[in-house]
Steps between C-alpha positions, in 0.01 A plus 500: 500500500364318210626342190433687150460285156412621166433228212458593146387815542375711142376819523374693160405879467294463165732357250868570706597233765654681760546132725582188337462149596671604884600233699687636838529361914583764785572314825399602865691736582681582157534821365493470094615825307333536164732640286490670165441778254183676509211320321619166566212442737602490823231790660268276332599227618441652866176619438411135394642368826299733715163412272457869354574316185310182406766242234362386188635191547672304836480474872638725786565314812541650828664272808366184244099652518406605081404868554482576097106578604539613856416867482806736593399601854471132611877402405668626769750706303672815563608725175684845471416574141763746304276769472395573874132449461476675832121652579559875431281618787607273769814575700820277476387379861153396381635392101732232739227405696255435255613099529444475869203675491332305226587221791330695748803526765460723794595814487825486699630158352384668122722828698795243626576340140454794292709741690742170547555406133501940404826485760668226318421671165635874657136666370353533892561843455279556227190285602303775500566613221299452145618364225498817290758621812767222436778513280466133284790338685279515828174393284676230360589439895145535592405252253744281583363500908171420395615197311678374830312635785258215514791251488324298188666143381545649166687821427455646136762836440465595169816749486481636851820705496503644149383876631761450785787777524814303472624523811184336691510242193786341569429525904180337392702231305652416848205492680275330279577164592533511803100709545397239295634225672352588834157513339554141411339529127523372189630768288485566127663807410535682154765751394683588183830568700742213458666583873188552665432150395805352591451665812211405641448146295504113629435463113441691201236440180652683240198594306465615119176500252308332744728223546746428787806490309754377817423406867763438724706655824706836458828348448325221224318817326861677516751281453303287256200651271302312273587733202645791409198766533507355917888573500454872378209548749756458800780670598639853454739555283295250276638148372748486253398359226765397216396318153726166450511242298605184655782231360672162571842514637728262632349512805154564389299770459596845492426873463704802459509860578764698386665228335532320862316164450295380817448139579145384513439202759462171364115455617408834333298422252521659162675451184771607239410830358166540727419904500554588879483788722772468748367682895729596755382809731730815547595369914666191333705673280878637683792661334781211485877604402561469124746179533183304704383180289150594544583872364231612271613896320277736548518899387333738842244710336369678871486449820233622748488498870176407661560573863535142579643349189695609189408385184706503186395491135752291314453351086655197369772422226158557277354790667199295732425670790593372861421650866726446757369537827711455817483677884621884553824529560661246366758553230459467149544677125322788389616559162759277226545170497384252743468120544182344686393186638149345511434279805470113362203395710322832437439479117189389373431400108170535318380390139519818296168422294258352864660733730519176728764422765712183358626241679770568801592853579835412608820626234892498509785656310633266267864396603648551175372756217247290268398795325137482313 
């Protein structure tokens, strides 16, 4: 294994800066998720890592040795790239092998690791096979095996599961970790699906216009996002997302929806009248009984079921939009009146004009009705 550090990395196509000023640390062992729409850098960022890409600025360190000059083939790094770049007259056998053989391995270890890492990956049926005879989902597979069969420090998947059928996607989501574990790399991984990177991420760089916007675990990336662009790229049903404005009250600051004010913890820091935007996500909203004293009413537009969940579209006393999100099965309105609930230590609060996350996340009904 070996460390991987990037510091102030700038990279510039002509006049459009595509990398700026990126300073990042992947630890033995770790496997970062890059994270992000597309063209927010992150293949980029991969092929500067692996040295097909030379930085117009910085330093790329590799287990604490500066590699920003080493040529490619001399890092030691494996890399599945998003768009196969398999050799179109090899087989799959021989496109896997091509590692080990630039290594000059016998023929029967090059045989024993190839056919080894093709089991693991369910494609040894198709190593003979050309590329032009494989559906993309065992391409992508293929290129994937090539990337580990050598067992490489550094493992570079740029998107290795996005021509994957569903069903081996989310088998793959499973396995993952624990294939990559055993080859005892350093892993950076990019995808633009939020639960692939929960999934198979010890962190996550949440990157956007060649910045990293957030890096943090899962749960921090989840539970507590920088700003309110990171918030709407996780989860499904997306963030709910309600403008408030924010007063003094007897017992300090509060918001309201549907004429329900919400206590704002004393460490939160914002002011009377700030221009908010009040977060909560559609699993920490319930259906409460009307006489409840967190009771917020609500008027069920629709309800869908989504095999595994039901989510119901619900407006406010002012006709804002809210998603309610809870497990199948479980009892609730789906038309008139209702009253919901947001969970206290689930709500978030951004500044309407930064999009920033402000002070604690943390809210509570207010005890008596200090309407704003």
């Amino acid at each position: 294994m070996a460390s991987v550090e990037l510091q102030n990395i700038t990279k510039r196509y002509k006049d459009l800066t595509v990398l700026d000023r990126i300073s990042l640390t992947v630890a033995e062992g770790e496997t970062l998720v890059l994270f992000g729409p597309s063209g927010a850098g992150k293949t980029v960022l991969l092929r500067l890592i692996c040295g097909v890409v030379e930085p117009e600025d910085g330093r790329v360190l590799i287990g604490d040795e500066d590699m920003t000059d080493v040529e490619a083939e001399d890092r030691g790094v494996g890399m599945a790239f998003q768009n196969f770049a398999l050799f179109p007259h090899m087989s799959a056998f021989d496109n896997i092998a091509s590692p080990l053989e630039a290594r000059k391995q016998t023929r029967g270890a090059l045989k024993d690791g190839v056919e080894a890492v093709a089991k693991l990956l369910r494609i040894d049926h198709v190593l003979s096979h050309a590329p032009r005879e494989l559906s993309n989902g065992q391409k992508q597979r293929t290129a994937l095996a090539r990337a580990l069969v050598g067992s490489p420090p550094i493992l570079l998947l740029d998107d290795p599961l996005r021509n994957v059928d569903a069903k081996l996607r989310f088998e793959m989501r499973l396995e993952l970790p624990r294939l990559l574990a055993d080859r005892n790399a350093t892993v950076i991984y990019v995808t633009q699906d939020y639960k692939e990177a929960m999934a198979l991420g010890d962190r996550i760089a949440v990157m956007s216009a060649g910045q990293i916007e957030q890096l943090g675990t899962p749960a921090e990336i989840y539970l507590k996002p920088a700003n309110i662009e990171i918030a709407r790229l996780f989860g499904d049903p997306t963030i709910n997302l309600l403008d408030v404005t924010v007063r003094t009250g007897v017992h300090g600051f509060f918001a309201e929806i549907s004429g329900v004010p919400l206590n704002l913890p004393g460490d939160v820091k914002v002011r009377d009248g700030q221009a908010c935007v009040l977060g909560f996500r559609p699993e920490t909203v319930s259906f409460v009984e009307a006489g409840d004293g967190h009771a917020i009413p609500v008027e069920i537009e629709a309800e869908t079921p989504l095999n595994e969940k039901t989510v119901t579209l619900a407006t406010t006393a002012n006709g804002r939009e809210i998603l309610i999100s809870r497990p199948a099965g479980t009892p609730g309105p789906s038309s008139g009146t209702a009253h919901i609930a947001i969970a206290p230590d689930k709500a978030l609060l951004f500044d309407r004009e930064s999009g920033e996350r402000v002070g604690a996340s943390l809210l509570s009904t207010v005890a008596e009705g200090e309407a704003a």
